[in-house]
C-alpha positions in Angstrom: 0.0 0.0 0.0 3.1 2.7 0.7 4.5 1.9 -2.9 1.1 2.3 -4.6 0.7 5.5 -2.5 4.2 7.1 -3.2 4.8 6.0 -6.7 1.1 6.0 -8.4 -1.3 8.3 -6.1 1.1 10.9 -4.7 2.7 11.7 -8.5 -0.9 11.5 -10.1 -2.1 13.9 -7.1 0.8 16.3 -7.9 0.4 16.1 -11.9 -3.1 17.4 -11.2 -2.5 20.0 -8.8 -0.2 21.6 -11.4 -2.4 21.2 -14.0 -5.6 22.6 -12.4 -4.1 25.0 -10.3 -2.2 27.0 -13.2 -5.7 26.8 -14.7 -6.9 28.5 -11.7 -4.6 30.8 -10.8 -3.9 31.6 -14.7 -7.7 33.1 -14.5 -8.1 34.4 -11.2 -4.6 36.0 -10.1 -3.4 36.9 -13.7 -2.0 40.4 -12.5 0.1 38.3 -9.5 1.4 35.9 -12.0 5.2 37.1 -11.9 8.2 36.9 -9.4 9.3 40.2 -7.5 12.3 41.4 -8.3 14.5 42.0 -5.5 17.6 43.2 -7.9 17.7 46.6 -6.5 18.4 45.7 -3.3 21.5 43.2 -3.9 22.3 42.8 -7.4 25.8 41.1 -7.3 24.7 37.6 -6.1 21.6 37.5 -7.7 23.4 38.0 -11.0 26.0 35.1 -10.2 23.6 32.7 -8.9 21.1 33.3 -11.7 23.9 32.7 -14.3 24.6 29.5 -12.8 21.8 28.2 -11.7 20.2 29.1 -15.6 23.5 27.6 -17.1 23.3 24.4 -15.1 19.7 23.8 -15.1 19.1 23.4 -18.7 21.3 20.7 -19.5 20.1 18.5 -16.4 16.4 19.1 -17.4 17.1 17.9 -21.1 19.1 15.3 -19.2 16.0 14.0 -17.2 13.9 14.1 -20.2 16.2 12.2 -22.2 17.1 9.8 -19.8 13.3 9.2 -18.5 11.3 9.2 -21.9 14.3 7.4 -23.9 14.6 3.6 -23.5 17.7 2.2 -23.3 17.2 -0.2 -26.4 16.4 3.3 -28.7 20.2 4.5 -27.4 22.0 1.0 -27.9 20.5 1.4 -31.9 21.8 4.6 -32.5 25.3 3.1 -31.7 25.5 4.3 -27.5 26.4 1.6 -25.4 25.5 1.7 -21.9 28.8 2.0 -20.6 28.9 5.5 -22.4 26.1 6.4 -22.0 26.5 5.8 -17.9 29.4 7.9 -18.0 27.7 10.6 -19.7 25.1 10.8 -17.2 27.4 10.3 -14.2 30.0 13.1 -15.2 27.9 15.1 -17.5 25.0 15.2 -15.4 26.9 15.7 -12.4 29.0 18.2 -13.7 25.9 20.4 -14.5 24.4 19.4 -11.7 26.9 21.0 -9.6 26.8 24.7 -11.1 23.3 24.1 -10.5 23.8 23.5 -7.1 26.5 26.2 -6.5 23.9 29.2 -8.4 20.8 27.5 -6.3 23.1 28.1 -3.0 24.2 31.5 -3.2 20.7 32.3 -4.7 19.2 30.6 -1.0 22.0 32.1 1.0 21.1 35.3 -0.7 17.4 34.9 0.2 17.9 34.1 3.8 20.8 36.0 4.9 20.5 39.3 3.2 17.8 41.1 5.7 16.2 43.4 3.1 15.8 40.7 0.7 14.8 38.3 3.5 12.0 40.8 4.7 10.8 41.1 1.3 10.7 37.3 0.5 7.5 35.4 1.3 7.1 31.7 3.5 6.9 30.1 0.0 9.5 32.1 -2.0 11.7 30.5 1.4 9.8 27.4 1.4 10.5 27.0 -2.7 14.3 28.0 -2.6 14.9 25.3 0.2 12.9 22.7 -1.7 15.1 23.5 -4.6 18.3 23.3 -2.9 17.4 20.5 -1.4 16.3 18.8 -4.6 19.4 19.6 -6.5 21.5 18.5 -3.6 20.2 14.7 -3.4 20.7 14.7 -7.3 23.6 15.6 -7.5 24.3 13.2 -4.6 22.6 10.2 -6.5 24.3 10.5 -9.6 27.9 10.8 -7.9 27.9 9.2 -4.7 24.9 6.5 -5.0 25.7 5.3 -8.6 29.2 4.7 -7.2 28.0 3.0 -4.0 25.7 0.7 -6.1 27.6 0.0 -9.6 24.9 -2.6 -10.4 22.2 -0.3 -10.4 21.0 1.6 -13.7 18.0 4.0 -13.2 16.7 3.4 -16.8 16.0 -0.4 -15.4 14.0 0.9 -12.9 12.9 4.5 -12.5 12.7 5.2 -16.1 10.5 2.4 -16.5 8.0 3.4 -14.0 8.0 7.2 -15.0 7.2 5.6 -18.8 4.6 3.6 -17.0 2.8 6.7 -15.2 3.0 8.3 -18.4 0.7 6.0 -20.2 -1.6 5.2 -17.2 -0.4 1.6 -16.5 1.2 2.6 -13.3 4.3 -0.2 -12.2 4.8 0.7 -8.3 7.3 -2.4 -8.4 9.7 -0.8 -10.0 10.4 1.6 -7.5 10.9 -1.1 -4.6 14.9 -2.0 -5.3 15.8 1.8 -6.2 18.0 3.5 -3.5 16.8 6.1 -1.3 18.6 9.1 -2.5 16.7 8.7 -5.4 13.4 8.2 -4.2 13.8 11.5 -2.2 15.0 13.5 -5.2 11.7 11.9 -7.3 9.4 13.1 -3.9 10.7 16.2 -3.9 10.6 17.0 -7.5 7.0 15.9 -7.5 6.5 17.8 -4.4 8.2 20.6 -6.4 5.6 20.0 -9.5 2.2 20.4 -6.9 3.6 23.4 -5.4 4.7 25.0 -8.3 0.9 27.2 -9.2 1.1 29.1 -6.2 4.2 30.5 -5.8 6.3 32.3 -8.1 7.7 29.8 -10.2 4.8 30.3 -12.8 7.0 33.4 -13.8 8.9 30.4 -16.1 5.8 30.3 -18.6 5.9 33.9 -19.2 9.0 33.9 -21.6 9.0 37.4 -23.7 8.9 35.8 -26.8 7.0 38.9 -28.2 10.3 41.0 -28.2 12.2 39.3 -30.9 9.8 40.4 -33.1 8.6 43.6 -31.6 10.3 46.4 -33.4 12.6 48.8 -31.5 11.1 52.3 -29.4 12.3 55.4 -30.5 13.6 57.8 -28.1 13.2 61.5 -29.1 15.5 64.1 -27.5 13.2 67.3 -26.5 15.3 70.4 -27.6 
C-alpha cells in the first residue's frame, strides 16, 4: 500500500494539482502571475547565482527528459552503449548538476541572509528555494555518490521504466521497490516541487517574452 501510495497516487495527485491550479490561478490572479524582483536591493549575487543556476539547469532538465522518456534499447540502436552512456550521465550530469547546485546556493544564502531581501521574501519564495536546494543536492548526490555505492544499479531499469509507466496510465509501483533512497527523495521532492509549483512564483517560467524578438525597437526623441 506505501509503494502504490508514493509511486502511483502521490505523483498522479501532484500532476493534477499543477495542471488545475495554473488553470486556476492563470484566470483568477493573472495580475500576481510574476516573481518580485529583488535586484535593486543586492544585485551582485543575484546575478551570479542566476547565471549558474540558468546555465546548469538546462542541460540537467534535457538530461531528465532524455534519460526518462528514452529507452535504453532506442540508445544502444543509435550506436551508444551503456557504458557510455552511464558515463555521460554520471559526469555530464553531475558536472551540470553542480553549477546548479553552487547558483541555487548562493541564490538561497542570498534569500535568507541578506535582511532586506529576507524581509521582502514570502514563507513560499523561502519554502521553494529550500525545496530546490534541497532537490538539487540529493541529485547531484545520486548521480555521484549512489551510482558509485551501487555499480549494479541503472535508473533506466527501474525509475525510467515506471515514469514511462505513469505516463501511459499503467502505473508499475514495483519498479520503484529495489531503487535507492537518495533517489526516491529527489523523485518526492521533484514531484513535491511540480504540486507546489501554481502558487508560488515559479509560474513566472511560462511567461517567456517571446513577443520581443519580433517587436520592433522604441524610439527615443530628444526634446530640444
Amino acid at each position: 500500500m506505501t509503494d502504490q501510495l508514493l509511486w502511483v497516487i502521490f505523483p498522479y495527485v501532484c500532476i493534477a494539482v499543477f495542471i488545475v491550479g495554473h488553470i486556476f490561478r492563470y484566470r483568477h490572479d493573472k495580475f500576481g502571475w510574476t516573481a518580485k524582483s529583488s535586484e535593486f536591493i543586492e544585485k551582485k549575487q543575484l546575478m551570479i547565482g542566476s547565471l549558474l543556476f540558468h546555465v546548469g539547469i538546462i542541460p540537467v532538465i534535457l538530461g531528465h527528459v532524455a534519460g526518462l522518456g528514452i529507452p535504453k534499447e532506442w540508445t544502444r540502436a543509435m550506436g551508444v552503449s551503456d557504458h557510455m552512456y552511464h558515463m555521460g550521465a554520471i559526469y555530464g550530469g553531475g558536472f551540470f548538476g553542480l553549477v546548479t547546485l553552487a547558483g541555487m546556493f548562493i541564490l538561497t544564502s542570498r534569500r535568507l541572509t541578506k535582511k532586506n531581501v529576507r524581509q521582502l521574501s514570502s514563507t513560499s519564495d523561502i519554502v521553494v528555494n529550500s525545496l530546490l536546494l534541497f532537490i538539487v543536492f540529493i541529485g547531484v548526490y545520486a548521480s555521484l555518490v549512489t551510482n558509485n555505492l551501487n555499480p549494479g544499479f541503472d535508473y533506466r531499469d527501474s525509475i525510467s521504466v515506471w515514469f514511462r509507466s505513469l505516463l501511459i496510465f499503467q502505473p508499475e509501483a514495483g519498479y520503484m521497490g529495489a531503487v535507492p533512497l537518495a533517489f526516491k527523495l529527489h523523485i518526492i521532492a521533484g514531484f513535491l516541487i511540480f504540486a507546489m509549483w501554481p502558487f508560488t512564483r515559479l509560474v513566472h517560467v511560462w511567461s517567456v517574452p517571446l513577443n520581443y524578438v519580433g517587436r520592433s525597437y522604441i524610439l527615443y526623441r530628444k526634446h530640444v
